[in-house]
LORO-200668 format. One record per atom (N, C-alpha, C): residue number from 1; atom name; x, y, z. Coordinates in steps of 0.05 Angstrom, whole numbers. Layout:
seq atom x y z
NUM CA X Y Z
...
***
This chain:
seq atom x y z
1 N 73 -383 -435
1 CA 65 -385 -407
1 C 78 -363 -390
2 N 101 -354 -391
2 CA 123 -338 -380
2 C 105 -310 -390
3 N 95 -300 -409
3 CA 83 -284 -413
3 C 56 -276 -399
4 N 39 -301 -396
4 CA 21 -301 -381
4 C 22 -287 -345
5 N 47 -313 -343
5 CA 52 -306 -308
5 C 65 -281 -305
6 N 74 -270 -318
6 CA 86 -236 -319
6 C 64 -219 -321
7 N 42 -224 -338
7 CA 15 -208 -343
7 C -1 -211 -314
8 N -6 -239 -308
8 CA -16 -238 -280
8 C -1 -216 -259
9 N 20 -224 -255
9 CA 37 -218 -230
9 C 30 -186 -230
10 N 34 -174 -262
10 CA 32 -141 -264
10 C 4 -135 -253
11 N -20 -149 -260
11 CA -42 -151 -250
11 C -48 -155 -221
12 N -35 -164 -216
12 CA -39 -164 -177
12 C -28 -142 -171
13 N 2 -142 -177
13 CA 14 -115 -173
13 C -4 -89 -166
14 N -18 -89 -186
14 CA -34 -57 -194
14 C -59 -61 -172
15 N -70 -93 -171
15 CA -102 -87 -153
15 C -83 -80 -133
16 N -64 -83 -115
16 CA -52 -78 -97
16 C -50 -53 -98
17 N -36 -30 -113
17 CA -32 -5 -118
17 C -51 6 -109
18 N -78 -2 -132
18 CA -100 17 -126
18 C -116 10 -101
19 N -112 -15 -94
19 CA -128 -21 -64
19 C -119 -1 -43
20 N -99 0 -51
20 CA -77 19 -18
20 C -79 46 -29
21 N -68 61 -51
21 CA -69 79 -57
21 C -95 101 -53
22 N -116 83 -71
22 CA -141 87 -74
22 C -157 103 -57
23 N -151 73 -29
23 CA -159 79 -2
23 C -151 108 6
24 N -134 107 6
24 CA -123 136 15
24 C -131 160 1
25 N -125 162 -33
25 CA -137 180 -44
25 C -163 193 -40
26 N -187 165 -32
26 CA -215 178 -37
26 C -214 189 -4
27 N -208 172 18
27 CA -208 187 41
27 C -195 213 46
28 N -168 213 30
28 CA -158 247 30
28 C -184 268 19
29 N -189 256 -3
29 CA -210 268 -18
29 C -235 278 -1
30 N -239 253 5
30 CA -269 256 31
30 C -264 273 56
31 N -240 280 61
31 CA -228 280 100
31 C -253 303 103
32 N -259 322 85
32 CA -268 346 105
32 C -300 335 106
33 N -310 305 104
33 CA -335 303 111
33 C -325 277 129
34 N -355 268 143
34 CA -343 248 162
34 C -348 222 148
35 N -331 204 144
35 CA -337 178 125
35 C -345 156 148
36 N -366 141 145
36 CA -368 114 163
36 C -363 91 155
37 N -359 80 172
37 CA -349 53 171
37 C -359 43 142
38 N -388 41 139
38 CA -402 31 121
38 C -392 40 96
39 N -377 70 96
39 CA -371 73 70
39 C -341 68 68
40 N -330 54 81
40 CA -301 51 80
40 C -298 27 64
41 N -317 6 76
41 CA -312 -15 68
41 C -330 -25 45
42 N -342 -9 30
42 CA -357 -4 2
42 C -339 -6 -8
43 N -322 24 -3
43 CA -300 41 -19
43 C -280 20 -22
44 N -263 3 1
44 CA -243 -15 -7
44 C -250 -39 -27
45 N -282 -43 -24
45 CA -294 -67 -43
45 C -287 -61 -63
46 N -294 -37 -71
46 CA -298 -33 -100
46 C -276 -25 -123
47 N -257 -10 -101
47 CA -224 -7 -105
47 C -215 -34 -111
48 N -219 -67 -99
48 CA -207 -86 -105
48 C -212 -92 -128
49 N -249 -91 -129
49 CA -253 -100 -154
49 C -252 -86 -195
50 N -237 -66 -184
50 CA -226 -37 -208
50 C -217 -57 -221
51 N -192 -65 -222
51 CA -177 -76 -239
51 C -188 -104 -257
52 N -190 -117 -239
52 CA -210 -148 -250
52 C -234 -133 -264
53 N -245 -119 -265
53 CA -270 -110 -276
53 C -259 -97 -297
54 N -240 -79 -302
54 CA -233 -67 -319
54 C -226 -88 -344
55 N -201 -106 -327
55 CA -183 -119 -336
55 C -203 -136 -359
56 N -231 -144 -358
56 CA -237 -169 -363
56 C -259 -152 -393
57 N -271 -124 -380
57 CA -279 -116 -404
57 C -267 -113 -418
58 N -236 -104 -415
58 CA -220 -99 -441
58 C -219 -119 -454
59 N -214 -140 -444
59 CA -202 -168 -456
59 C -229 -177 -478
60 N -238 -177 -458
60 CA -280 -184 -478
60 C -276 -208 -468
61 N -270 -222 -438
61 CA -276 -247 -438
61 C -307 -260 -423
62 N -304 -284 -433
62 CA -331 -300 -417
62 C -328 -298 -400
63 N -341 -279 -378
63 CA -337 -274 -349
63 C -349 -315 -340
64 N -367 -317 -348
64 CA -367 -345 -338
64 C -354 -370 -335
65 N -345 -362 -359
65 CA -328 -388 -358
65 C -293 -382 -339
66 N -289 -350 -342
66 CA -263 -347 -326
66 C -266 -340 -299
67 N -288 -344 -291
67 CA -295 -329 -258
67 C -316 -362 -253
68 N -314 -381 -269
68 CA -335 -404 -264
68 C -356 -394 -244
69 N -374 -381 -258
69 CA -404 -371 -243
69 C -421 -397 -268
70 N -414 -419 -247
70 CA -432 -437 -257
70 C -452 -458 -237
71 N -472 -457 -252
71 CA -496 -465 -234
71 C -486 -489 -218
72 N -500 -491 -191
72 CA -489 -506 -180
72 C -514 -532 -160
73 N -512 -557 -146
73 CA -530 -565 -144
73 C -542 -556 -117
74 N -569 -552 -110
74 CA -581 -546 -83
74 C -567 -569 -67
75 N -564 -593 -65
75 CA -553 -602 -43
75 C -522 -607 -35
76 N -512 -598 -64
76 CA -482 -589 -58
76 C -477 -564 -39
77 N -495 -551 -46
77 CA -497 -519 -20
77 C -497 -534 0
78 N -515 -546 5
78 CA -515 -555 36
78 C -492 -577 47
79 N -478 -599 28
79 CA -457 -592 42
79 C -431 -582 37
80 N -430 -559 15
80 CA -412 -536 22
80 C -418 -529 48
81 N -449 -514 44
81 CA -449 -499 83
81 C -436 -521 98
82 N -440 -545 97
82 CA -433 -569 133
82 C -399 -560 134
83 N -390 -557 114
83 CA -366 -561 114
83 C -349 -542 117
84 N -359 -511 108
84 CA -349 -495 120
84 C -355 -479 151
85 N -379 -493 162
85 CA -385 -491 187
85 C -357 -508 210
86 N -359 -533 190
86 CA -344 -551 206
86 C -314 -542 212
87 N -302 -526 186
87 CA -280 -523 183
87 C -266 -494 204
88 N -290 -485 208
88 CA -285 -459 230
88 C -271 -463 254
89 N -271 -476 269
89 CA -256 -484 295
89 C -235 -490 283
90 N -229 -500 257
90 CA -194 -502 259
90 C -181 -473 254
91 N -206 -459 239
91 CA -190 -429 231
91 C -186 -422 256
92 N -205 -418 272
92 CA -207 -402 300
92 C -178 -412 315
93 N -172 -437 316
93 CA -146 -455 326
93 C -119 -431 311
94 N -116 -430 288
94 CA -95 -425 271
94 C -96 -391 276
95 N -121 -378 275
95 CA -122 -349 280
95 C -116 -331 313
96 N -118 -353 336
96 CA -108 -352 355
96 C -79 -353 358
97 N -69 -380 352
97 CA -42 -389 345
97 C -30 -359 326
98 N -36 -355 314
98 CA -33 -323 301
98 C -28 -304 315
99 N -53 -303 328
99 CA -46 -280 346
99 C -25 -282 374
100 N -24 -300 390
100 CA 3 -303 405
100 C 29 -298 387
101 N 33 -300 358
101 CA 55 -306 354
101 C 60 -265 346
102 N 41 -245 342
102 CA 43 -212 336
102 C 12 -206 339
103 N 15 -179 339
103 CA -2 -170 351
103 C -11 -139 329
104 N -30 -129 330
104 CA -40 -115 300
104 C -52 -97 319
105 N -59 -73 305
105 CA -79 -57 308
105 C -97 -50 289
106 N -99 -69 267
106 CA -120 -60 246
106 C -145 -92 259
107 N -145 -105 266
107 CA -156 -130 283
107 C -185 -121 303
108 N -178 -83 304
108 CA -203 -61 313
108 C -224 -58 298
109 N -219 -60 278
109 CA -233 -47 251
109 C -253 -57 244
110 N -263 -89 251
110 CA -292 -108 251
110 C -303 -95 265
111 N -282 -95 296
111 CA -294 -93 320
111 C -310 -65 323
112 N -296 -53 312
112 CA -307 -17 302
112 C -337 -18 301
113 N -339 -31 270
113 CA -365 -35 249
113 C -389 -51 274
114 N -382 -73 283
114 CA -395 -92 301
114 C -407 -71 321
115 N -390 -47 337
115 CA -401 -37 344
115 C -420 -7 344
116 N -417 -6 323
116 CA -437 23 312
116 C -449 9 292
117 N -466 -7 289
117 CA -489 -13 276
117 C -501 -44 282
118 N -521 -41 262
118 CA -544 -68 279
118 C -531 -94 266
119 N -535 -114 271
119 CA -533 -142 268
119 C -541 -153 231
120 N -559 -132 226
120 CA -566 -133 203
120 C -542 -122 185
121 N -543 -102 189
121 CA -519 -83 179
121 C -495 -94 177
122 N -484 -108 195
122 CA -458 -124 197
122 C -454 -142 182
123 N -488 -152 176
123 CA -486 -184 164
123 C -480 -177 128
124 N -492 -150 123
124 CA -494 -147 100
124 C -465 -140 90
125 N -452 -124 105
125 CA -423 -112 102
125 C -393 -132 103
126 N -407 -147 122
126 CA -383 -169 137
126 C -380 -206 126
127 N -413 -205 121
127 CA -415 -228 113
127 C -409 -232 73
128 N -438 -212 67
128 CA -446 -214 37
128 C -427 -205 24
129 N -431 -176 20
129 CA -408 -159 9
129 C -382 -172 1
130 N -366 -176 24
130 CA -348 -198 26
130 C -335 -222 13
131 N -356 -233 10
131 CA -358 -263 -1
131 C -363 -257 -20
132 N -380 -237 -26
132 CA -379 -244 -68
132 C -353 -219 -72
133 N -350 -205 -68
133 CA -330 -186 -86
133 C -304 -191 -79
134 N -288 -211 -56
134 CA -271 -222 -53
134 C -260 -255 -59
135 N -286 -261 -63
135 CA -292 -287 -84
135 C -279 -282 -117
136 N -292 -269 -122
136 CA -297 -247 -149
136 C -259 -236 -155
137 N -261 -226 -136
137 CA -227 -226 -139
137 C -202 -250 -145
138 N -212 -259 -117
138 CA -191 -278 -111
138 C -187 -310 -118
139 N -207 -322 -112
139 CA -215 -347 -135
139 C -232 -338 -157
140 N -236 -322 -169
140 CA -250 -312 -193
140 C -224 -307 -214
141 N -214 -280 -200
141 CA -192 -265 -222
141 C -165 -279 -220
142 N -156 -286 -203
142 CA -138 -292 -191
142 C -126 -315 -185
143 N -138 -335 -182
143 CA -133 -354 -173
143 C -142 -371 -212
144 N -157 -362 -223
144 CA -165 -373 -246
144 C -144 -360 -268
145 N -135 -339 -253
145 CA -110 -328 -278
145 C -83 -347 -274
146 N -77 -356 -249
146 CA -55 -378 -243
146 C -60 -394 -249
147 N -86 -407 -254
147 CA -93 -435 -251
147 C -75 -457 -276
148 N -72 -437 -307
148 CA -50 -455 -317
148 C -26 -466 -311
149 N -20 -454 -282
149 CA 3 -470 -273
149 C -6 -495 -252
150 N -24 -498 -255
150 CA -36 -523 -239
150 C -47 -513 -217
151 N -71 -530 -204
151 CA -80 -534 -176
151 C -64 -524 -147
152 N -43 -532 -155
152 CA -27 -529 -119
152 C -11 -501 -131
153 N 5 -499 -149
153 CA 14 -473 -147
153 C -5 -447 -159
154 N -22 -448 -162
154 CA -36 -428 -159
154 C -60 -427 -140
155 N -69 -446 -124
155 CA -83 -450 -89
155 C -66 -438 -77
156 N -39 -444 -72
156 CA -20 -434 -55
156 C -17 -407 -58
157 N -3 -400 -87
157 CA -11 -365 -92
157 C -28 -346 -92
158 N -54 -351 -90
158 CA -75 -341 -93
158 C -80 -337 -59
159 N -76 -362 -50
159 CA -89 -364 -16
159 C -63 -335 -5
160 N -45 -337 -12
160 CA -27 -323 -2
160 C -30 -293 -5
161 N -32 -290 -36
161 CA -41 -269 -33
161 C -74 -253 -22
162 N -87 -276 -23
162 CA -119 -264 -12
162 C -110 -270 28
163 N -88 -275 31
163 CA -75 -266 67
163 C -70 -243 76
164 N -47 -235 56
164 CA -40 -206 49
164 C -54 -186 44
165 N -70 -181 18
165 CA -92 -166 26
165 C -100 -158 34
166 N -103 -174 56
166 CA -125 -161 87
166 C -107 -142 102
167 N -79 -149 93
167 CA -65 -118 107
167 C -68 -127 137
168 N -62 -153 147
168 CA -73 -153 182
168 C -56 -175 191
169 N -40 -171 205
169 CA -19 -189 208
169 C -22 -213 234
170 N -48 -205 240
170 CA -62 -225 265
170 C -76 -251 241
171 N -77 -246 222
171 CA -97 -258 206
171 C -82 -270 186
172 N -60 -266 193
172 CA -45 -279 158
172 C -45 -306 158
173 N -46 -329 176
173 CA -41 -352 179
173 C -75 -368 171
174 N -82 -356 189
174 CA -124 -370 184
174 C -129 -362 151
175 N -124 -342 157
175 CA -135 -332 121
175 C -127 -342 92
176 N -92 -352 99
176 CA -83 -372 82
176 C -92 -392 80
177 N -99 -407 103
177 CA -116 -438 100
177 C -143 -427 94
178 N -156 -414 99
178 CA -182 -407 91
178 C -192 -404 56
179 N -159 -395 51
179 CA -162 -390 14
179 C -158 -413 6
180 N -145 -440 15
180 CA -135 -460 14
180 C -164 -470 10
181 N -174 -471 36
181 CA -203 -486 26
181 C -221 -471 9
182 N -232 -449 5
182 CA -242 -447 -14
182 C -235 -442 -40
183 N -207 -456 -45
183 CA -202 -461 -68
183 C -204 -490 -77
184 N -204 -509 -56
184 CA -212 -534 -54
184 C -249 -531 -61
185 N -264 -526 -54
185 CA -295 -512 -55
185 C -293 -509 -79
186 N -279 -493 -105
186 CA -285 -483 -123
186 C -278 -508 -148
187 N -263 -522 -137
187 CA -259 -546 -156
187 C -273 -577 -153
188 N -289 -578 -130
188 CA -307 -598 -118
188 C -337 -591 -125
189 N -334 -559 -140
189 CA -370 -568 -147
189 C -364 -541 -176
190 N -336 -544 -185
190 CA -342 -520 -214
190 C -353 -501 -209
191 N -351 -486 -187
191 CA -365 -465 -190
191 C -356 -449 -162
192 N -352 -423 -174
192 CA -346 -403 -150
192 C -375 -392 -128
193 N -396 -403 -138
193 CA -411 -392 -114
193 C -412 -408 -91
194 N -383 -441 -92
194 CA -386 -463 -68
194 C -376 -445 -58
195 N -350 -423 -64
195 CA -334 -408 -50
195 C -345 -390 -36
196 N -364 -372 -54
196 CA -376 -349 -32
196 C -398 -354 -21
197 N -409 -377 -14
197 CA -417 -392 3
197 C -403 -396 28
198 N -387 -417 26
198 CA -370 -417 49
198 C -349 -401 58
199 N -345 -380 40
199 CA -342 -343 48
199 C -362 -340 75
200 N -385 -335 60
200 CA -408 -322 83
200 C -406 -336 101
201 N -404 -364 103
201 CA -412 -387 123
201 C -391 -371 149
202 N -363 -374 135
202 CA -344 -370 158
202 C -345 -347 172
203 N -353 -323 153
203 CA -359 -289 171
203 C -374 -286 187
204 N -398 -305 165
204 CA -419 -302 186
204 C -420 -311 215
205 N -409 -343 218
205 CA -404 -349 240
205 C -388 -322 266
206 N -362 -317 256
206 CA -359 -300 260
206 C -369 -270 271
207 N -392 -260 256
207 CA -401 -237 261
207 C -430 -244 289
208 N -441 -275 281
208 CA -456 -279 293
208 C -448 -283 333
209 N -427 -298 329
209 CA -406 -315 353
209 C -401 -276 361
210 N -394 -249 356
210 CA -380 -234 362
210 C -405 -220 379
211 N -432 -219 355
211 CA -454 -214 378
211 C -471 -222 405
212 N -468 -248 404
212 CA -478 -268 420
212 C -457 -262 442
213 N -434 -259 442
213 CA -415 -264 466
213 C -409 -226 473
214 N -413 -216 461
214 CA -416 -185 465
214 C -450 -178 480
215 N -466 -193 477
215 CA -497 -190 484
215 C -513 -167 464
216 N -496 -145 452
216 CA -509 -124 440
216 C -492 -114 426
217 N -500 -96 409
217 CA -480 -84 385
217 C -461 -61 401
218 N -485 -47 422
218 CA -470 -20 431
218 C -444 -34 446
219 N -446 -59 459
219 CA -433 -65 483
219 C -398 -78 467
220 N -412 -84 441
220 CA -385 -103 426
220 C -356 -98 425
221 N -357 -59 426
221 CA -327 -57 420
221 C -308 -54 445
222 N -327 -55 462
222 CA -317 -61 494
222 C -302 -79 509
223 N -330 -100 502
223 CA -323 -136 508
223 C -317 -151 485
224 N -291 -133 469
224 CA -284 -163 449
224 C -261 -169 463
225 N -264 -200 454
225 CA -259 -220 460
225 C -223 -219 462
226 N -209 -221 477
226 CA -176 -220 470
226 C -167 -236 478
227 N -153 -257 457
227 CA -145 -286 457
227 C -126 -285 477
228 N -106 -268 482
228 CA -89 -274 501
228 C -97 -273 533
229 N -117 -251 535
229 CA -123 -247 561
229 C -133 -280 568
230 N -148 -291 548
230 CA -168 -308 556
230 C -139 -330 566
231 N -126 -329 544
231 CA -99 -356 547
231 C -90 -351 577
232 N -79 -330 580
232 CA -69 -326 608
232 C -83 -318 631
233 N -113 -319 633
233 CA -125 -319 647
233 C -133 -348 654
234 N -136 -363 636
234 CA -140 -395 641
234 C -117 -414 658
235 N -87 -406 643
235 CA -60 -408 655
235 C -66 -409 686
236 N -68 -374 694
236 CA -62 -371 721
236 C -88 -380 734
237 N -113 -400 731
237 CA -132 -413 741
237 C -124 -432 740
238 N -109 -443 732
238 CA -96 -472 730
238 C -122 -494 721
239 N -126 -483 698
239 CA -137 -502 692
239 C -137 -527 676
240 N -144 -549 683
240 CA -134 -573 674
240 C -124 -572 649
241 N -100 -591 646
241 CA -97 -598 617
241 C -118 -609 601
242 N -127 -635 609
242 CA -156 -657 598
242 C -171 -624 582
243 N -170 -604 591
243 CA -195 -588 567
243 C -183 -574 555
244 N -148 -569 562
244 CA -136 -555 521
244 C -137 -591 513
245 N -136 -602 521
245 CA -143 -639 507
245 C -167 -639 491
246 N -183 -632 501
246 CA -215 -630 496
246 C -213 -616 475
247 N -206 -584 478
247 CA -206 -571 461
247 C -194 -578 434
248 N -168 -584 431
248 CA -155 -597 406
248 C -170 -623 393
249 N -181 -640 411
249 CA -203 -664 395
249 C -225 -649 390
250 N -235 -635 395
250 CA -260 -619 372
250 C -254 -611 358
251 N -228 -587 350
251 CA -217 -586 331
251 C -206 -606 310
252 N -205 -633 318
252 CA -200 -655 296
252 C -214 -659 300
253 N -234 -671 307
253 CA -261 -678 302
253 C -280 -660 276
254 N -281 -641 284
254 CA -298 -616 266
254 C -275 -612 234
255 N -250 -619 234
255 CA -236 -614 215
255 C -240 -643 196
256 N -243 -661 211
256 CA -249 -689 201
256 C -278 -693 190
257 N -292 -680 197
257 CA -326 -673 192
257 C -325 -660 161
258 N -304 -638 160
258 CA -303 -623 144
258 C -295 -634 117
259 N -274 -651 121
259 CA -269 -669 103
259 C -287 -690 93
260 N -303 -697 104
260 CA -322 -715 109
260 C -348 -703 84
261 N -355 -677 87
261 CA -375 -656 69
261 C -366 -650 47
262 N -342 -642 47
262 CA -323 -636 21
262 C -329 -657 1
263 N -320 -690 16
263 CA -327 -711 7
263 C -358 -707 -13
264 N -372 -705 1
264 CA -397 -705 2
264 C -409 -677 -21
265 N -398 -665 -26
265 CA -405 -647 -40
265 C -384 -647 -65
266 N -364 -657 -76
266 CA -353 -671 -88
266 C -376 -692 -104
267 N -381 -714 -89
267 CA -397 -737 -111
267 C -423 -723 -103
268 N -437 -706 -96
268 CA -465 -691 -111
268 C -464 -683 -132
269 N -432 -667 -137
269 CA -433 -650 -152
269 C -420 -666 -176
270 N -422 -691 -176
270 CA -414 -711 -202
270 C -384 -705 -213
271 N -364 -699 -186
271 CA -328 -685 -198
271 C -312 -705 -179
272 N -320 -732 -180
272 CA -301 -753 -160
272 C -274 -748 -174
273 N -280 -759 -204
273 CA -253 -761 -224
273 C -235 -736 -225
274 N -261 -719 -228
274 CA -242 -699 -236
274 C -237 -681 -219
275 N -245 -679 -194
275 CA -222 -671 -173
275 C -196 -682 -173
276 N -197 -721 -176
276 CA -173 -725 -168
276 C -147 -715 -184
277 N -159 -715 -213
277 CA -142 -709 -236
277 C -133 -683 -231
278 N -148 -664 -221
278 CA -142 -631 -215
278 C -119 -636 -188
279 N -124 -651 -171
279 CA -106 -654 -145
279 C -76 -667 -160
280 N -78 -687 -185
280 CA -62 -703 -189
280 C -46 -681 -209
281 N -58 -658 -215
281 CA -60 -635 -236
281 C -47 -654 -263
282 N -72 -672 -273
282 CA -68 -687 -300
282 C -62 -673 -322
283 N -79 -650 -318
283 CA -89 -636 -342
283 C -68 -607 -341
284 N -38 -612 -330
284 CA -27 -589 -333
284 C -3 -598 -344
285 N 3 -585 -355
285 CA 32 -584 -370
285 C 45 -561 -359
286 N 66 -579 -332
286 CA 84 -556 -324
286 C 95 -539 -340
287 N 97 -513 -334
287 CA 115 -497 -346
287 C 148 -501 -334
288 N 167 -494 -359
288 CA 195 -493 -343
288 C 198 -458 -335
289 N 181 -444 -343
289 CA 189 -409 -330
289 C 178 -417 -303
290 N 190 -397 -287
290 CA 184 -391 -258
290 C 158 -370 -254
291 N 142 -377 -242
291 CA 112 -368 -228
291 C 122 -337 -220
292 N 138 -335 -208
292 CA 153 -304 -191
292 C 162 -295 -215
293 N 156 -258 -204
293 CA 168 -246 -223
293 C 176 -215 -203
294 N 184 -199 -221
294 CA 182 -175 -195
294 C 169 -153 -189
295 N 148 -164 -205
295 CA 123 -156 -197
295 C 104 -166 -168
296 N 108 -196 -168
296 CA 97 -213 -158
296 C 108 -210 -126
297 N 142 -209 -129
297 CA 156 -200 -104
297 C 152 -167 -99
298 N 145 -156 -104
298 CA 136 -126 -99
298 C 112 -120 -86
299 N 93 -150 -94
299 CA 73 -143 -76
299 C 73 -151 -46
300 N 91 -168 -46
300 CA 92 -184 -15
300 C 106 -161 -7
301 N 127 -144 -17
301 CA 140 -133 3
301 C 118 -103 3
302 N 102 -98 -4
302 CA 83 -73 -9
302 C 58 -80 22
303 N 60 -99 17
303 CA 35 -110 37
303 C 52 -114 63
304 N 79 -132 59
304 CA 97 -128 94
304 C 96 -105 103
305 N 114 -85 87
305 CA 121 -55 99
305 C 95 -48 103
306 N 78 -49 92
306 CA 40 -37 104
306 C 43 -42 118
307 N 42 -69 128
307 CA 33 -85 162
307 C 45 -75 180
308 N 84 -83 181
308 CA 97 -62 201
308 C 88 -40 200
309 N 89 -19 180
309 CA 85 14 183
309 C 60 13 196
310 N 44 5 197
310 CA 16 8 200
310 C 19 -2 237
311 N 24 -18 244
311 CA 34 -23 258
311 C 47 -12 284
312 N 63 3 273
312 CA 83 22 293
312 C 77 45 288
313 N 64 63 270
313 CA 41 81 272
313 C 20 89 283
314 N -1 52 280
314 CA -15 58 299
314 C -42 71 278
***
């Protein structure tokens, strides 16, 4: 087992290397042409997915059975979708709460894309793209390479590191619970496409909510939205308590909904038992080695120093 979690850890290690490195290399490479957005975020896709893709031809494994690309039922999709619709207002709660607590300058970079191209374009980049090759990574490679240490410590590790990743320190908190639930998704219907499902569900919301309240693509990187102005613009209107009241009961309400679908897409998908047994993690035989290695601590600190440096750079 201790061999295993040392093989993983080296394995994150490196997608990390080449994600950051990479980036940099092909854009040094590229600088004397002009790269767009569209190709940036190809280029970082495909950099994530180097290693897992490498890693798995070498091995010769059943991409299916280790990335669970297993068929799944039509009305479990639907309520996967209820449920990751529902579950958005709590992210939006936690990704606010985020942002009062630091403040980022990579948090531009949607806003960038949102505004130099069409609605279509966005959806394909922001939503699709997204959801399967960070799926594909992260509850695919990743989260299924920890998984012999059970359900909760490898949800927890996986969510953590698919936070980090993003390199965005406005986002570390939403994005952890976000891996949280779609790693819950992936064990309520066996199969990673509940995940990049409610991947797209949540971007999309997202990309959709960024156009609608922008009115147009040209207008987006203008009028986005800045959680604090809005906080302290409400403050000095004095506006009632009764609607941050309001506001926090939709947020339990819609988080209670969410639970409610999960439920619900759970016994479609015929896994009552054997969710609980996965939650109860029946079927694991703790290990006595430790999950951490220093590999594993090399990447948290590779991804902090990014955030600050990046940060106070600018």
């Amino acid at each position: 087992m201790r061999a295993h979690n040392v093989y993983m850890n080296r394995m994150v290690l490196m997608v990390m290397v080449l994600y950051i490195s990479g980036s940099y290399l092909v854009y040094g490479l590229l600088s004397e042409f002009e790269i767009t957005v569209v190709q940036e975020v190809l280029i970082s896709q495909i950099l994530l997915l180097g290693i897992p893709v490498i890693t798995t031809y070498r091995n010769n494994v059943q991409v299916s059975s280790v990335y669970r690309i297993n068929p799944i039922e039509p009305a479990s999709l639907v309520w996967v979708f209820m449920a990751a619709f529902c579950f958005y207002p709590l992210g939006t709660i936690l990704n606010m709460l985020n942002r009062l607590l630091m403040d980022s300058q990579t948090s531009a970079d949607t806003l960038s894309l949102m505004g130099e191209y069409s609605l279509p374009v966005s959806v394909v980049l922001l939503v699709i793209v997204p959801s399967v090759c960070e799926e594909v990574v992260f509850r695919g490679f990743i989260y299924s390479g920890y998984r012999p240490n059970g359900f909760w410590r490898a949800s927890v590790l996986s969510s953590i590191l698919f936070a980090l990743f993003h390199l965005n320190s406005t986002k570390l908190l939403d994005t952890f619970v976000v891996g949280m639930f779609l790693c819950l998704l992936v064990e309520a219907t066996g199969s990673i496409l509940s995940s990049m499902t409610g991947h797209a569900v949540i971007n999309g919301i997202s990309v959709f909510l960024e156009y609608t309240i922008s009115g147009s693509a040209d207008e987006s990187s203008s009028t986005a939205v800045n959680i604090e102005d809005i906080i302290s613009e409400y403050n000095n209107a004095g506006v009632p308590g009764g609607i941050y009241a309001g506001a926090i009961a939709s947020v339990v309400i819609f988080t209670l909904l969410c639970v409610v679908f999960v439920y619900l897409t759970i016994k479609t998908s015929g896994r009552n038992e054997i969710f609980i047994d996965v939650l109860k993690e029946k079927d694991v035989k703790r290990p006595a080695e430790r999950i951490f290695s220093g590999a594993l601590i090399l990447v948290y600190l590779i991804s902090v120093i990014y955030m600050v440096l990046y940060n106070v750079t600018g």
